[in-house]
N, CA, C and O atoms as CSV, one atom per row, in Angstrom:
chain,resi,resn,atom,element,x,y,z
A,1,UNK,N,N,-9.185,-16.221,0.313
A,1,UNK,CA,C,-10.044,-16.902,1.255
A,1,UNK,C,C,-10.132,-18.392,0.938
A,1,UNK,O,O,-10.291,-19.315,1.737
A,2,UNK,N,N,-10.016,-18.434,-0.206
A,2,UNK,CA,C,-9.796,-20.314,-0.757
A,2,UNK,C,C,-9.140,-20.797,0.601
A,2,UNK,O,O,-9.530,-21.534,1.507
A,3,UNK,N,N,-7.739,-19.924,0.318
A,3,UNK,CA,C,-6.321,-20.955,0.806
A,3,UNK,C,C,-6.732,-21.218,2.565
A,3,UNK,O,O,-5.972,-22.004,3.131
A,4,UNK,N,N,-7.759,-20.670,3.349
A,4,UNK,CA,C,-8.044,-21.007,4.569
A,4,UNK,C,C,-8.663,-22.097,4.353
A,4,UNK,O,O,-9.466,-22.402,3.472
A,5,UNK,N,N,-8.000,-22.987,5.696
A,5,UNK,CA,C,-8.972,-24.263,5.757
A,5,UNK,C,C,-10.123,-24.672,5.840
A,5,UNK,O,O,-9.859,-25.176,6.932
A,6,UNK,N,N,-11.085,-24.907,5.714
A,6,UNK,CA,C,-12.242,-25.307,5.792
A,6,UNK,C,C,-12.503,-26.095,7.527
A,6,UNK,O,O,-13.399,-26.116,8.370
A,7,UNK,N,N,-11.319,-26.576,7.383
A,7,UNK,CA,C,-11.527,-27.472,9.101
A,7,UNK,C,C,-11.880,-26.788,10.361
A,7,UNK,O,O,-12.598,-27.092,11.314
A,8,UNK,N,N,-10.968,-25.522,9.990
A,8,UNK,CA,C,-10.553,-24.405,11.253
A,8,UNK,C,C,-11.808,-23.326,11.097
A,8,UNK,O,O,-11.722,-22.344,11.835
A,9,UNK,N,N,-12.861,-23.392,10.300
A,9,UNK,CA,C,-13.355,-22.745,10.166
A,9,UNK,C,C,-15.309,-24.014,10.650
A,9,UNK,O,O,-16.415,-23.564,10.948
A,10,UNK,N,N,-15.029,-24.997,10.556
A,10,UNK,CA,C,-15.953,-26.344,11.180
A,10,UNK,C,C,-15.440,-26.456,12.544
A,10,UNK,O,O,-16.275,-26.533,13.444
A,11,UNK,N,N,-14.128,-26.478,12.853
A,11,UNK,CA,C,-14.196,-26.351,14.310
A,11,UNK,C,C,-13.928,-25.439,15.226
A,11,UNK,O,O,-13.178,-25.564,16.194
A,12,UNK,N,N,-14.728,-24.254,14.817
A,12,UNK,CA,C,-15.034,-22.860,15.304
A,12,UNK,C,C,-16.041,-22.682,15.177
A,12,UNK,O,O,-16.357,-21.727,15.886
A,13,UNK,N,N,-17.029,-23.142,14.524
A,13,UNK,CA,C,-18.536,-24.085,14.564
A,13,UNK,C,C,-18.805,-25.007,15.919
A,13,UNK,O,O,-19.622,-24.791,16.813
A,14,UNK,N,N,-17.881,-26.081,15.795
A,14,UNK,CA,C,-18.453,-27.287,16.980
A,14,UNK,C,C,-18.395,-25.996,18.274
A,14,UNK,O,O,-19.389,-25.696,18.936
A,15,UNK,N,N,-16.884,-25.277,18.464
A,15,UNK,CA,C,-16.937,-24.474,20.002
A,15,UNK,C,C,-18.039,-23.635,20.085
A,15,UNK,O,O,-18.324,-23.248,21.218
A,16,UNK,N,N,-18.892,-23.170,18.940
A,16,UNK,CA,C,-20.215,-22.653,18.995
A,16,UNK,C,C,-19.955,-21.045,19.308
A,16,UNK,O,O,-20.495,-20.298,20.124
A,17,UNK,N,N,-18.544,-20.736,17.985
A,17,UNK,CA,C,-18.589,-19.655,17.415
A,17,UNK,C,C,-19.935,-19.171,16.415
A,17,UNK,O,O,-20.469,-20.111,15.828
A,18,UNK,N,N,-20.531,-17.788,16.169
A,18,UNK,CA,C,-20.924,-17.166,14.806
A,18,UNK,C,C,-20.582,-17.092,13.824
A,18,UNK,O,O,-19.402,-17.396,13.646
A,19,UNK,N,N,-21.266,-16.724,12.827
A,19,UNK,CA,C,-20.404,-16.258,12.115
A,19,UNK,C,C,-19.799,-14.736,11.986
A,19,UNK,O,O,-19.328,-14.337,10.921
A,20,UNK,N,N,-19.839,-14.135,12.861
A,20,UNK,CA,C,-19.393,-12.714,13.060
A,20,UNK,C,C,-18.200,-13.063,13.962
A,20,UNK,O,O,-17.259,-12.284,13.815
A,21,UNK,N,N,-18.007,-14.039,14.856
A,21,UNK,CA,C,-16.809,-14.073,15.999
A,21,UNK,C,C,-16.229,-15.132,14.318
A,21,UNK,O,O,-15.571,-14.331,13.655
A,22,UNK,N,N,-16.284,-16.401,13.625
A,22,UNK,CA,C,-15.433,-17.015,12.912
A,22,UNK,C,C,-14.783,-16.016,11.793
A,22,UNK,O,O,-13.627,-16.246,11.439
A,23,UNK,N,N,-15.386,-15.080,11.313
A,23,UNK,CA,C,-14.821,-13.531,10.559
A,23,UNK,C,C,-13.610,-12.855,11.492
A,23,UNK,O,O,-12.404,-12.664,11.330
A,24,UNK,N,N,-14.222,-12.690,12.165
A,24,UNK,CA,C,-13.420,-11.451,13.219
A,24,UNK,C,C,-12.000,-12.413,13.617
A,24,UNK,O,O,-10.848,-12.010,13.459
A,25,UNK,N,N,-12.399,-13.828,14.189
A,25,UNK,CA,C,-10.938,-14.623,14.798
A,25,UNK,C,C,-10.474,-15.546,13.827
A,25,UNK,O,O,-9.511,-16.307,13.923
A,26,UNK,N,N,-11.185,-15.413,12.972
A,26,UNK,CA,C,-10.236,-16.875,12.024
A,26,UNK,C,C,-9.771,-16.056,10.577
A,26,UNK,O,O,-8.629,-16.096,10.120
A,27,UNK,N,N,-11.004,-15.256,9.924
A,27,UNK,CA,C,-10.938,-14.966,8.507
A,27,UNK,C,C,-9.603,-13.714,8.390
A,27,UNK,O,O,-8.536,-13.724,7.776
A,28,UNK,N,N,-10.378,-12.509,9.455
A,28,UNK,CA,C,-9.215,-11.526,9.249
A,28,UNK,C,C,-8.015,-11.658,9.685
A,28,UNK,O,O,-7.242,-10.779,9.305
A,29,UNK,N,N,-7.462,-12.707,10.563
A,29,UNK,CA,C,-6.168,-12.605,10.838
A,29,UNK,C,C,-5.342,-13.609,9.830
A,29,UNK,O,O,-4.246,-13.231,9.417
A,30,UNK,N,N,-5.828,-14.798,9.460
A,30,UNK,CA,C,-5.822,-15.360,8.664
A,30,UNK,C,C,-4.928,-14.672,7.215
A,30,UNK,O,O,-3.903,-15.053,6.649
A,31,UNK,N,N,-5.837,-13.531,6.966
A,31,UNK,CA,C,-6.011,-13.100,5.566
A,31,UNK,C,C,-4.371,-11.502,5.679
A,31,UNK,O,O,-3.604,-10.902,4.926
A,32,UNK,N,N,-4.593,-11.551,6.564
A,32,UNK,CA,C,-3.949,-10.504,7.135
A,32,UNK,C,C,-2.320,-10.279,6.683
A,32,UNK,O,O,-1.918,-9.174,7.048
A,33,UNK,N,N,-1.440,-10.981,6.066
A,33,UNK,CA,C,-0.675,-11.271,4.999
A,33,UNK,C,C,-0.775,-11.021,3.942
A,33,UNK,O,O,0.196,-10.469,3.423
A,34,UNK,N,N,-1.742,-11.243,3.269
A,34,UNK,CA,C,-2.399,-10.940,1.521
A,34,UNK,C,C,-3.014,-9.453,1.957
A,34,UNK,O,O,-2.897,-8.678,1.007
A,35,UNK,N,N,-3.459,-9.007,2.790
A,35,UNK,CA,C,-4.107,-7.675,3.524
A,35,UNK,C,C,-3.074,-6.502,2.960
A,35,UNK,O,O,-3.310,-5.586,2.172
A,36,UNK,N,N,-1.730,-6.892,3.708
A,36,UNK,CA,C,-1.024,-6.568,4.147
A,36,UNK,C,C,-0.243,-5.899,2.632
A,36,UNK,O,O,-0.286,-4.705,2.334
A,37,UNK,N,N,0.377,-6.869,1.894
A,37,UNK,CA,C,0.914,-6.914,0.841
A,37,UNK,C,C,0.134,-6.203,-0.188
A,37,UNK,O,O,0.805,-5.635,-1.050
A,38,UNK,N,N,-1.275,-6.114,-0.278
A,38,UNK,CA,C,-2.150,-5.460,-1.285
A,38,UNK,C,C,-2.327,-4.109,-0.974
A,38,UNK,O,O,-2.744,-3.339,-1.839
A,39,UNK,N,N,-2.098,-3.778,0.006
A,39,UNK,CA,C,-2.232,-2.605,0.308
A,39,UNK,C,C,-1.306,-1.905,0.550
A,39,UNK,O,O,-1.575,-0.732,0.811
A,40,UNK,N,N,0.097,-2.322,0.560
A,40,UNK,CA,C,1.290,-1.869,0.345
A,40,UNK,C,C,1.660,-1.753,-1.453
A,40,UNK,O,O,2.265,-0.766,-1.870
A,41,UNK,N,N,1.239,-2.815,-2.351
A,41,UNK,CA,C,1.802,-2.396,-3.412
A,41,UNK,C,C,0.581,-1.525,-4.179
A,41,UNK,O,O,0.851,-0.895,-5.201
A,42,UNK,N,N,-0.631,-1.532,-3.680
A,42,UNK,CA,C,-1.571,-0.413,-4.426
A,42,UNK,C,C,-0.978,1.479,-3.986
A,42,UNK,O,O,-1.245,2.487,-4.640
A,43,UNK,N,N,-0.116,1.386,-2.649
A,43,UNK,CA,C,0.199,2.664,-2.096
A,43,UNK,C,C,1.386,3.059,-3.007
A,43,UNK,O,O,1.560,4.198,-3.440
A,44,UNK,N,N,2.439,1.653,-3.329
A,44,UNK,CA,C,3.103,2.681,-4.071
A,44,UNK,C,C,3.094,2.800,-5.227
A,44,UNK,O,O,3.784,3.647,-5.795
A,45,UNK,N,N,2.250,1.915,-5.888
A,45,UNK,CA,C,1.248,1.974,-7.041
A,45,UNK,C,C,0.814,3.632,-7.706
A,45,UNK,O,O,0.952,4.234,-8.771
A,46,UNK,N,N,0.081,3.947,-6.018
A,46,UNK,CA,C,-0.182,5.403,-6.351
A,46,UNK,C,C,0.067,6.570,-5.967
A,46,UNK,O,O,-0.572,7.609,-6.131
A,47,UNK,N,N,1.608,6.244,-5.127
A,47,UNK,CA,C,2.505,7.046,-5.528
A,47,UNK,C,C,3.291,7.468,-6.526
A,47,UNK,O,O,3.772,8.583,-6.727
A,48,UNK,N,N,3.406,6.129,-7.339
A,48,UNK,CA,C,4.545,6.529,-9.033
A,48,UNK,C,C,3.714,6.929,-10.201
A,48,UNK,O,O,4.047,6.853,-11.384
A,49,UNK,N,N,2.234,7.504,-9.564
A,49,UNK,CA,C,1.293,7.761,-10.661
A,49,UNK,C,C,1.819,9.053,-11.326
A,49,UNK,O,O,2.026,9.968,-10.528
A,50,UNK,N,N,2.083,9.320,-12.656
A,50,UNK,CA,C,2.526,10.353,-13.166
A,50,UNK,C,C,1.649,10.755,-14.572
A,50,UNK,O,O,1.285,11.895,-14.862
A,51,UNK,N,N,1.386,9.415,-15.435
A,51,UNK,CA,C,0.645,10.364,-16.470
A,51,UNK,C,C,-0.408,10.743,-16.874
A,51,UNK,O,O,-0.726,11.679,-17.608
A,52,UNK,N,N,-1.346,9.436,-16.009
A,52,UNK,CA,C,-2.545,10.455,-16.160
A,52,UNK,C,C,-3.210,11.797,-15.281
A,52,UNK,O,O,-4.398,12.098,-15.395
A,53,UNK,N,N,-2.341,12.477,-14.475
A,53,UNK,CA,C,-2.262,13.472,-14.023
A,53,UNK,C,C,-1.821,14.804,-15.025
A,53,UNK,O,O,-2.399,15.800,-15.459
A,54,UNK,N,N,-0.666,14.305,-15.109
A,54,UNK,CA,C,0.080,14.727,-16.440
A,54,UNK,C,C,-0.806,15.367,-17.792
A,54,UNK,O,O,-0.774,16.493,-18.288
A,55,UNK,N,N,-1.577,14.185,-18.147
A,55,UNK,CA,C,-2.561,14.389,-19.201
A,55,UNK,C,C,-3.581,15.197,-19.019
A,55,UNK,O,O,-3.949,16.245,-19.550
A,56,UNK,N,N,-3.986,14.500,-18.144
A,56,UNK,CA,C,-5.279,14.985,-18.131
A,56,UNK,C,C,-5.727,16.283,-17.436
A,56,UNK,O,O,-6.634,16.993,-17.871
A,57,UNK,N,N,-5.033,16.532,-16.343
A,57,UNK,CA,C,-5.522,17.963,-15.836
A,57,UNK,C,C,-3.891,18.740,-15.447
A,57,UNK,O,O,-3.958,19.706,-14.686
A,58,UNK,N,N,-2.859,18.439,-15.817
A,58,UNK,CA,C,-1.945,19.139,-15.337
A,58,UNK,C,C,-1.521,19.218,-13.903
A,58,UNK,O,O,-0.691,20.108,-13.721
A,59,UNK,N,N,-1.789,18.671,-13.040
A,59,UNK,CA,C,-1.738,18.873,-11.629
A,59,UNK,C,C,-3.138,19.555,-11.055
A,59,UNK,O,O,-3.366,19.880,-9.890
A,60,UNK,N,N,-4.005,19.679,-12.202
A,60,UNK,CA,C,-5.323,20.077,-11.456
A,60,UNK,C,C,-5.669,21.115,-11.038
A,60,UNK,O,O,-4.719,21.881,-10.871
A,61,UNK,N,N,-6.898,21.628,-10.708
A,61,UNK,CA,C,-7.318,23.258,-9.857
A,61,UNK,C,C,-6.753,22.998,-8.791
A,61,UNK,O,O,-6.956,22.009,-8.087
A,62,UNK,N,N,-5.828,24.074,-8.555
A,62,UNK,CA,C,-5.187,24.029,-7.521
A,62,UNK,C,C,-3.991,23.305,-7.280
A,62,UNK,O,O,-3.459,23.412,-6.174
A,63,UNK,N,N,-3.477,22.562,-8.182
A,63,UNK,CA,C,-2.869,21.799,-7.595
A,63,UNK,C,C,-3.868,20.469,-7.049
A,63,UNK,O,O,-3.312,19.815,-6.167
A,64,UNK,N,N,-5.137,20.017,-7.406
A,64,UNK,CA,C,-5.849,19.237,-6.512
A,64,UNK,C,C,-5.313,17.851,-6.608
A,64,UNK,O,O,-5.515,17.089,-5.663
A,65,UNK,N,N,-4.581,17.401,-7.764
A,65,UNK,CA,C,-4.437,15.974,-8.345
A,65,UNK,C,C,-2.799,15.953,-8.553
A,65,UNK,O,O,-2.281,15.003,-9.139
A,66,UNK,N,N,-2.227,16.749,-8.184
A,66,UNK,CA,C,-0.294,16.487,-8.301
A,66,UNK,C,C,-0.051,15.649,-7.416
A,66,UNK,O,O,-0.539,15.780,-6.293
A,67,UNK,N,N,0.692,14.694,-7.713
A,67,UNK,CA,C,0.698,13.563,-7.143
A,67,UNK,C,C,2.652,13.788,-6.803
A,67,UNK,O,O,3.265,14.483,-7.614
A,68,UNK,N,N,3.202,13.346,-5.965
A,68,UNK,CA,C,4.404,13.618,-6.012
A,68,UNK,C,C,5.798,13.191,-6.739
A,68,UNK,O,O,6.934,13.637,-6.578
A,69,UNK,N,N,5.176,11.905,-7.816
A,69,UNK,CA,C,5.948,11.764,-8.807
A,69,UNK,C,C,5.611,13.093,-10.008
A,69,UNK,O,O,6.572,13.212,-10.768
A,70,UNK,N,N,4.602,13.966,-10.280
A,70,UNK,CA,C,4.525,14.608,-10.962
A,70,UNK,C,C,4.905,15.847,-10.522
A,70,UNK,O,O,5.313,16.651,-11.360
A,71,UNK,N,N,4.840,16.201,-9.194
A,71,UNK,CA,C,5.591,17.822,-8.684
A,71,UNK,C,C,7.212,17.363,-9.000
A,71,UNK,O,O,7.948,18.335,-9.170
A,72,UNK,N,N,8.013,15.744,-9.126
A,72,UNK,CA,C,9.050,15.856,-9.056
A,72,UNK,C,C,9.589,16.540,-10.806
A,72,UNK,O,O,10.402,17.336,-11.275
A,73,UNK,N,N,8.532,15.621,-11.250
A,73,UNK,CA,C,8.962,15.747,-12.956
A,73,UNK,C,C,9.107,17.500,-12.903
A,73,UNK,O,O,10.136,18.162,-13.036
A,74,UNK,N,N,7.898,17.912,-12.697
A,74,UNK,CA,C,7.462,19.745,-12.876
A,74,UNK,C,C,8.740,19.856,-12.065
A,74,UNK,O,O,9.715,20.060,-12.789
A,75,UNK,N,N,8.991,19.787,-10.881
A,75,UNK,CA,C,10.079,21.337,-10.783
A,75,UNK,C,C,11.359,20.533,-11.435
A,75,UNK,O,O,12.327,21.125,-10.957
A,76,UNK,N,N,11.847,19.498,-12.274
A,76,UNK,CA,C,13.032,18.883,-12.211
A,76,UNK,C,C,13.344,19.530,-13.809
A,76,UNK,O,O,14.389,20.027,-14.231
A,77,UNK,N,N,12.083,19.332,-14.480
A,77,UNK,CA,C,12.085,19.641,-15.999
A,77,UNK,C,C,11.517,21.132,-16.416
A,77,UNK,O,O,12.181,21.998,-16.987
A,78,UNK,N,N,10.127,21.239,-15.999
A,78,UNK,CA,C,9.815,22.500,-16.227
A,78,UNK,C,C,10.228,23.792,-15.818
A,78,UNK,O,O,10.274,24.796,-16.528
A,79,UNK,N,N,10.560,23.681,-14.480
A,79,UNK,CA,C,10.746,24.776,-13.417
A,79,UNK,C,C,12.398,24.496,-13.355
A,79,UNK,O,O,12.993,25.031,-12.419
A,80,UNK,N,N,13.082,23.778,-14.193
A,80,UNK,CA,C,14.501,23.336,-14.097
A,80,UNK,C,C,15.513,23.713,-13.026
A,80,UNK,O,O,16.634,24.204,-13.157
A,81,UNK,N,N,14.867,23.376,-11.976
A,81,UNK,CA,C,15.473,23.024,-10.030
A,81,UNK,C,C,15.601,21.365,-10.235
A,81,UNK,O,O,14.924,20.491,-9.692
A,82,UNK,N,N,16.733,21.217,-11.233
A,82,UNK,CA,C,17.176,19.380,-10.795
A,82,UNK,C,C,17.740,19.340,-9.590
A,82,UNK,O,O,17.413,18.228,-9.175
A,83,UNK,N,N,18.430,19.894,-8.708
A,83,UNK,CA,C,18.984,19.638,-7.591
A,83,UNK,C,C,17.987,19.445,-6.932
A,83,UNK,O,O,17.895,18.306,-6.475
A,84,UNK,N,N,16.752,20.516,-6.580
A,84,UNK,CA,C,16.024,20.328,-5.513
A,84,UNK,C,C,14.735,19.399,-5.907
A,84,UNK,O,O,14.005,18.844,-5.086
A,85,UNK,N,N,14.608,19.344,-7.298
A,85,UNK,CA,C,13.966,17.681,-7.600
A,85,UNK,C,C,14.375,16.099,-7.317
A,85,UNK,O,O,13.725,15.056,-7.242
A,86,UNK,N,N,15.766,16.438,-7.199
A,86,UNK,CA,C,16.445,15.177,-6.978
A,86,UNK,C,C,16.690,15.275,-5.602
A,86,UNK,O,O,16.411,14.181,-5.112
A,87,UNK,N,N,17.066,16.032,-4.769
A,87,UNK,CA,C,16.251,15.795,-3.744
A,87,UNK,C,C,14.976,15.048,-2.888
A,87,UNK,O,O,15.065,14.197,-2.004
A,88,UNK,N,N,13.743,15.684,-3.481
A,88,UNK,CA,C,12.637,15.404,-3.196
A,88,UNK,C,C,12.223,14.102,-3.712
A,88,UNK,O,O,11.307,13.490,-3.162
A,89,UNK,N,N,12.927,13.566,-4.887
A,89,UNK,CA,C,12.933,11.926,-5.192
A,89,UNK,C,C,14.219,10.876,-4.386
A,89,UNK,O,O,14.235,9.649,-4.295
A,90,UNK,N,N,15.014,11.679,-3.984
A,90,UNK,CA,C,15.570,10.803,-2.747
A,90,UNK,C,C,15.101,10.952,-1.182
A,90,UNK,O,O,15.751,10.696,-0.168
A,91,UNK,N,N,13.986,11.365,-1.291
A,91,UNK,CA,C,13.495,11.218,0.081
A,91,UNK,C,C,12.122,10.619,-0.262
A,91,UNK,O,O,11.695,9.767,0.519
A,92,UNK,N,N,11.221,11.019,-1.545
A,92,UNK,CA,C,10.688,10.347,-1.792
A,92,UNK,C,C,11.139,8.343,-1.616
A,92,UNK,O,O,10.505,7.517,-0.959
A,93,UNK,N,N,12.317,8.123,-2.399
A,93,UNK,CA,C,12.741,6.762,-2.961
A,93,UNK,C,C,12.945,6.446,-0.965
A,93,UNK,O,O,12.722,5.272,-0.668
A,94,UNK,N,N,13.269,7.250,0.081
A,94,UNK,CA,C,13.596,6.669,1.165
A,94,UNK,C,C,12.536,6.132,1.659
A,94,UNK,O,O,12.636,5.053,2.244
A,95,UNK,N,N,10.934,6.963,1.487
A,95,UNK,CA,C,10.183,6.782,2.580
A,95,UNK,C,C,9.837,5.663,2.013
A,95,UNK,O,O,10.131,4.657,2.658
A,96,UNK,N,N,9.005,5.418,0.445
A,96,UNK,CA,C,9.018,4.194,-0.124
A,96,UNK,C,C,9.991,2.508,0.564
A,96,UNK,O,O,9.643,1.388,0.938
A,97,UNK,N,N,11.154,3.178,0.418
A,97,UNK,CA,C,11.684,1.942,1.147
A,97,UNK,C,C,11.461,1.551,2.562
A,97,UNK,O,O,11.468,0.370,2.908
A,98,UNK,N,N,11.249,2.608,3.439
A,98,UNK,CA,C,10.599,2.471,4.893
A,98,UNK,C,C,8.956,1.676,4.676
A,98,UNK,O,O,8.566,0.773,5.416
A,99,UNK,N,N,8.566,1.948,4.114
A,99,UNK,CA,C,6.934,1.368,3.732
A,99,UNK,C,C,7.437,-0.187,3.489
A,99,UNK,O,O,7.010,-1.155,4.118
A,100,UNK,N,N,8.254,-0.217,2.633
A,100,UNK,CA,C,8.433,-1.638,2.269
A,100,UNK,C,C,9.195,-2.056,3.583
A,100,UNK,O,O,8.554,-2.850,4.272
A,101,UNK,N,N,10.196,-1.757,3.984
A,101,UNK,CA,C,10.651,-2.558,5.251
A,101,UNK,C,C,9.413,-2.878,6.270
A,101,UNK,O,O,9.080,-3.990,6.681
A,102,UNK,N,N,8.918,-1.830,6.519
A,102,UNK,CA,C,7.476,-2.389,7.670
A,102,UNK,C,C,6.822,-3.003,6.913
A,102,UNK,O,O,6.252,-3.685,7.764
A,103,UNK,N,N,6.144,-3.567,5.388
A,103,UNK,CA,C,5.627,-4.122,5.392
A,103,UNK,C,C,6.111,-5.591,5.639
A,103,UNK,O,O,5.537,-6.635,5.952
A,104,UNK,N,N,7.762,-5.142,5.295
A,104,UNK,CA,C,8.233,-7.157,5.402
A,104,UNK,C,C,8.273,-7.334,6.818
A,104,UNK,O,O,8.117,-8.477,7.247
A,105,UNK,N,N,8.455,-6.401,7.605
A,105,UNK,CA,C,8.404,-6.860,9.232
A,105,UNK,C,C,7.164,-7.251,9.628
A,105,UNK,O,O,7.044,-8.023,10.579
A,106,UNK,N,N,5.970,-6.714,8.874
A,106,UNK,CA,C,4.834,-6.933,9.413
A,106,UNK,C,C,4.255,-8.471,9.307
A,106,UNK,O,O,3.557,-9.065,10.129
A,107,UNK,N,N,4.863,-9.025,7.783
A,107,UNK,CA,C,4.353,-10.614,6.853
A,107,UNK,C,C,5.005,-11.116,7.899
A,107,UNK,O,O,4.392,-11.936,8.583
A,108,UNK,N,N,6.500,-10.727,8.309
A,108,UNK,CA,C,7.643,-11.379,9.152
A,108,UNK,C,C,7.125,-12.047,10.534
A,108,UNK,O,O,7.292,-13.115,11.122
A,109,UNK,N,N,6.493,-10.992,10.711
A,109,UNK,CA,C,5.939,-11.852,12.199
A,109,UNK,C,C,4.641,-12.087,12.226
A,109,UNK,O,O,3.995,-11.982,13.269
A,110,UNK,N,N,4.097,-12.441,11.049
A,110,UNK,CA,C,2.689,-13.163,11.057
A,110,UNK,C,C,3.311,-14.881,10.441
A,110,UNK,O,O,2.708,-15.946,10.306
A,111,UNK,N,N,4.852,-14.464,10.166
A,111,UNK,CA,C,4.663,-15.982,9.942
A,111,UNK,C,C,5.442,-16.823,10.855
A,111,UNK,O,O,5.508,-18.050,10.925
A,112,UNK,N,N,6.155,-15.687,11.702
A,112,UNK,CA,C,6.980,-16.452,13.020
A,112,UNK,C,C,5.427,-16.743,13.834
A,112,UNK,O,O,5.618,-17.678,14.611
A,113,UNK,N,N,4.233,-16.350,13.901
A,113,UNK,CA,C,3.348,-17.685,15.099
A,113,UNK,C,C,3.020,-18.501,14.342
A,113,UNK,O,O,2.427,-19.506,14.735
C-alpha cells in the first residue's frame, strides 16, 4: 500500500469520493498484482506441504490432513505403487503449472492498462 500514490488517492478526495468508494476504486485494484502473486505462491506453498503432516499425525483421522504431496510419498514409498505415484505427481506438477500460467496472464494484463 506504500507503493500507491498518495496523489491518486487526494484526487479521489477533490471528485468527492469516500473512503469506502477510494478502497473499492483505487486501493483494491491497485493492489491487485501483489493480491494476485501472494496468493498464488501461499497455494503452492500448501500444496508441497509434506512434513509436518508426515510428523505429526500421519495423514490424520481419516485421512483429515493428507495433503497431496504426502498421499504421493505414501503410495510411492510405503504402499510401493511408484508408477501410479508418479503419475499422480505428474498431474499434480501439471496443474501447478496451469496455476502459475493464469497467474502470469492475470499480472499480464493488469499491466497492459
Amino acid at each position: 500500500m506504500q507503493n500507491i500514490p498518495e496523489d491518486v488517492y487526494e484526487a479521489a478526495q477533490l471528485d468527492g469520493m469516500n473512503k469506502w468508494q477510494r478502497f473499492i476504486y483505487i486501493t483494491l485494484p491497485l493492489l491487485k498484482p501483489t493480491s494476485v502473486f501472494i496468493f498464488i505462491t501461499t497455494l503452492i506453498s500448501a500444496f508441497k506441504l509434506l512434513v509436518q503432516p508426515m510428523v505429526m499425525t500421519q495423514g490424520g483421522p481419516v485421512n483429515s490432513t493428507m495433503t497431496v504431496v504426502y498421499y504421493i510419498y505414501q503410495t510411492g514409498f510405503t504402499d510401493r505403487m511408484v508408477g501410479y505415484a508418479s503419475s499422480i505427481a505428474l498431474l499434480f506438477g501439471t496443474i501447478i503449472g496451469l496455476v502459475t500460467l493464469a497467474q502470469r496472464k492475470m499480472v499480464k494484463e493488469d499491466e497492459d492498462h
